[in-house]
N, C-alpha and C positions, 0 to 999 in steps of 0.2 A: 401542495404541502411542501413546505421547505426546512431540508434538515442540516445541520453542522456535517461540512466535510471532513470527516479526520485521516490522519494520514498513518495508514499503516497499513494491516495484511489483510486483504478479504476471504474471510473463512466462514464454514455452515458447519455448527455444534449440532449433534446427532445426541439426543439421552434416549437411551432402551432400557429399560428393567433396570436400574440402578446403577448402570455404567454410559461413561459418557466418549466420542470419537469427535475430534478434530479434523475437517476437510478444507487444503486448498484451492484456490478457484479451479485448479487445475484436476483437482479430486485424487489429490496424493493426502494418505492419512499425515498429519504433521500433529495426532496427540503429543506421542512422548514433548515435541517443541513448546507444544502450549500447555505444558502438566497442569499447571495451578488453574487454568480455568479450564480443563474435563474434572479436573478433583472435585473442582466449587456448581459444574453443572450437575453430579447429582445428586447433587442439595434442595433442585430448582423441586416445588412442588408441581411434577409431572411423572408420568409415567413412560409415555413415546411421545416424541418433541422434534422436529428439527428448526434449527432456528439461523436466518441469516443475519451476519455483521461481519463486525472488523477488528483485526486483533490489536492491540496502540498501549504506548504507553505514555500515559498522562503526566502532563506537567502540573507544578504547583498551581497556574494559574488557569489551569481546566481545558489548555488546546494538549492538544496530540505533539510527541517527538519522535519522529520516524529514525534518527540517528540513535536514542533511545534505546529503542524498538531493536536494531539492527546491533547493537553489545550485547543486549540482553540475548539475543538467541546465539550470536560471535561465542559467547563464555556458558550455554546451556545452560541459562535459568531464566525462570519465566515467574519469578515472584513480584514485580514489575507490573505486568501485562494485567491490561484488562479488556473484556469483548464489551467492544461498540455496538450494541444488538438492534436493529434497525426491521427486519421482518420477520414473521412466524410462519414457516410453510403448511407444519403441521403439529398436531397437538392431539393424544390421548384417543386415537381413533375419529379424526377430525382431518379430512385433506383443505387445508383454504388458499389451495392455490388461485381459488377460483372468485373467494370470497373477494368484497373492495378491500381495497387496500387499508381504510379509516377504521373496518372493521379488524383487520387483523392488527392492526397498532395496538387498538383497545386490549385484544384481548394479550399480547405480547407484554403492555403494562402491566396486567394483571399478575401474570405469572412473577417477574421480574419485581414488584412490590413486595415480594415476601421471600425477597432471596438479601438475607442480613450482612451480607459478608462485602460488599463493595467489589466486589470480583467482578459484578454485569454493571452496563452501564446502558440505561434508555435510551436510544435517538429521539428525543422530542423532537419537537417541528411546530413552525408556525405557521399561520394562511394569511401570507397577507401579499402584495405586489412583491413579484420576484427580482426586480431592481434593489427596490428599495430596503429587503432582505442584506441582497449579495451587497450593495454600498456599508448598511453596514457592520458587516458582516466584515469584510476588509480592513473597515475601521481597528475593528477589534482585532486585529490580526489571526483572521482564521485562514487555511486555504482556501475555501471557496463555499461554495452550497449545493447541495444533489436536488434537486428539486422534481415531485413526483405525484402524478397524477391522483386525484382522492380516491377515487373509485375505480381506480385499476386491479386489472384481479394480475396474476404473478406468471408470467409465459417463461420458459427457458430462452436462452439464450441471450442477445442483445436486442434491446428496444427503445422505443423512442418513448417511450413512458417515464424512465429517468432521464432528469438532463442535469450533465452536471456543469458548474460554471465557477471556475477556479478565480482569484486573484491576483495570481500570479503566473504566467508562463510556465508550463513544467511538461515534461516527457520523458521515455524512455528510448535509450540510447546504449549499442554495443559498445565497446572499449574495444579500441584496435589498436591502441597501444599506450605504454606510460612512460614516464618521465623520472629515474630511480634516481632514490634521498635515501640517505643515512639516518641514522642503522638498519638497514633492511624497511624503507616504507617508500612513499612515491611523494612524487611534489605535483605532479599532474597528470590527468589521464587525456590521452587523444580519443575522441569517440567518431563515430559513423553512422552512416545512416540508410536503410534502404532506402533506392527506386527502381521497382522491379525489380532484375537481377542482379543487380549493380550493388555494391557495396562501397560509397562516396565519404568523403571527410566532411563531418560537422561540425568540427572545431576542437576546442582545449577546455576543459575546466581543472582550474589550478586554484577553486576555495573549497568550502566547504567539508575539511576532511580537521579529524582532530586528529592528534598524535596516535592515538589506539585506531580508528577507524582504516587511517595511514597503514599501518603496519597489516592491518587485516587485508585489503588491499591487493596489497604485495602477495603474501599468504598465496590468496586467490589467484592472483595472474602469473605467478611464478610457473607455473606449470603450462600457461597454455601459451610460452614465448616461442616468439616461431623465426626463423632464420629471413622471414621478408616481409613485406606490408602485407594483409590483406584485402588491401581495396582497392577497387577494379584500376582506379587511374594514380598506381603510385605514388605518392609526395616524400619529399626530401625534407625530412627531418633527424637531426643530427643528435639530437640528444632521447629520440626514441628507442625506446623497447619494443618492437612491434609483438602482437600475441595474437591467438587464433579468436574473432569475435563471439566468443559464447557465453563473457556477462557480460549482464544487463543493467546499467544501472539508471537510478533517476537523477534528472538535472534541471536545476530551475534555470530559467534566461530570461535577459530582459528582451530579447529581440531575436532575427535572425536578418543577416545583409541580406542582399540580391544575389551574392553568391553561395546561400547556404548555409554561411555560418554562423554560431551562435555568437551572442554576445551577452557579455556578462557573465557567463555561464558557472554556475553551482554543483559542488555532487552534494546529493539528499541521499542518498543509500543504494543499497545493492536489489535489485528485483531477483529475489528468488522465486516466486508465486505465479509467473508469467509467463 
């Protein structure tokens, strides 16, 4: 079974008795972040529910804007956001961790069928060759495709029952230092990379930032500048800010050399969730 990967925050909506909780993958409550959709889950016709997806906000033309995504919480509001709802743990005194996976879709449509408000949104999926899916699926400019066994029942933690297969290069990468622009924003960020205990240079990404995104940015790393590099084997860079590596952000690339570094490289947003 193969479903649109979209790009934004993976979170498990919780409805109990007529109130609803927001959890990040890390299991920090982030309701108050996502108000509009705990408001609109206890609408859903359920009673006890938990259900997994993805928090995104939707473009005109039906893909995901993780830049989007990353204002909308920048300026706390969440009337934007919609959940990506992709599995049903549980429902109404009913555990289906255990159930196939084809079953709990079904029954996840169901619920989601009678919620009028455009707040949830399906993960449909098709079965067909997972090539020929993800080709194209790229066509259409999507990120990629999660692709997932029918009759998998739901284990915790990591497994090899989803596979997910992007169309683009992307990962997550500290900030060890940036590159200051006027009025208070950056023109690029220097990132790093573990191996093992090592803390090594992975390059510069100097697109991907609007004017607002820019400034927030700054905001962010203004506090965590530190008087030397971070990383284990120095580098001489002159128009660096160096900062203590504790965000996270994401970054698309087209490649990486022999020596590491990226190329091409893009910032897509800031990883809080991780």
């Amino acid at each position: 079974m193969h479903e649109v990967k979209v790009d934004g925050y993976r979170a498990q909506l919780h409805v109990r008795d007529g109130t609803a909780r927001v959890f990040s993958r890390r299991g920090n409550d982030w309701t108050q972040r996502f108000e509009s959709i705990a408001h609109a889950a206890v609408r859903l016709p359920v009673t006890l529910a938990v259900i997994d997806g993805e928090v995104i906000v939707a473009t005109p033309d039906g893909l995901s804007d993780f830049n989007a995504l990353q204002t909308e919480l920048a300026n706390e509001r969440s009337d934007r956001m919609t959940f990506y709802a992709f599995d049903l743990l549980y429902v109404d005194g009913f555990d289906l961790r255990r159930a196939p996976r084809v079953e709990r879709k079904n029954a996840l449509a169901r619920i989601l069928a009678k919620e009028p408000r455009g707040r949830f949104l399906y993960a449909d999926h098709v079965e067909l060759e997972g090539a020929v899916v993800h080709r194209r699926g790229c066509e259409m400019g999507l990120e990629g495709i999660v692709s997932k066994h029918r009759n998998s029942t739901y284990p915790s933690g990591r497994t090899e029952m989803w596979r997910k297969t992007l169309c683009r290069k992307r990962d997550t990468f500290p900030v060890v230092g940036f590159v200051a622009a006027q009025p208070r924003s950056i023109a690029a960020l220097y990132l790093g990379r573990r191996e093992g205990d090592e803390l090594v240079y992975a390059g510069k990404a100097g697109t991907g930032f609007t004017f607002e995104t820019a400034r927030m940015l700054r905001e962010r790393l203004d506090p965590l500048v530190a008087r030397k590099s971070p990383l284990t084997v120095p580098m001489r860079k002159p128009k660096s800010t160096w900062v203590r590596p504790e965000l996270l952000v994401d970054v698309q690339y087209r490649a990486i050399t022999p020596d590491g570094r990226l190329r091409h490289a893009s910032f897509k947003g800031i990883r809080e969730d991780i």
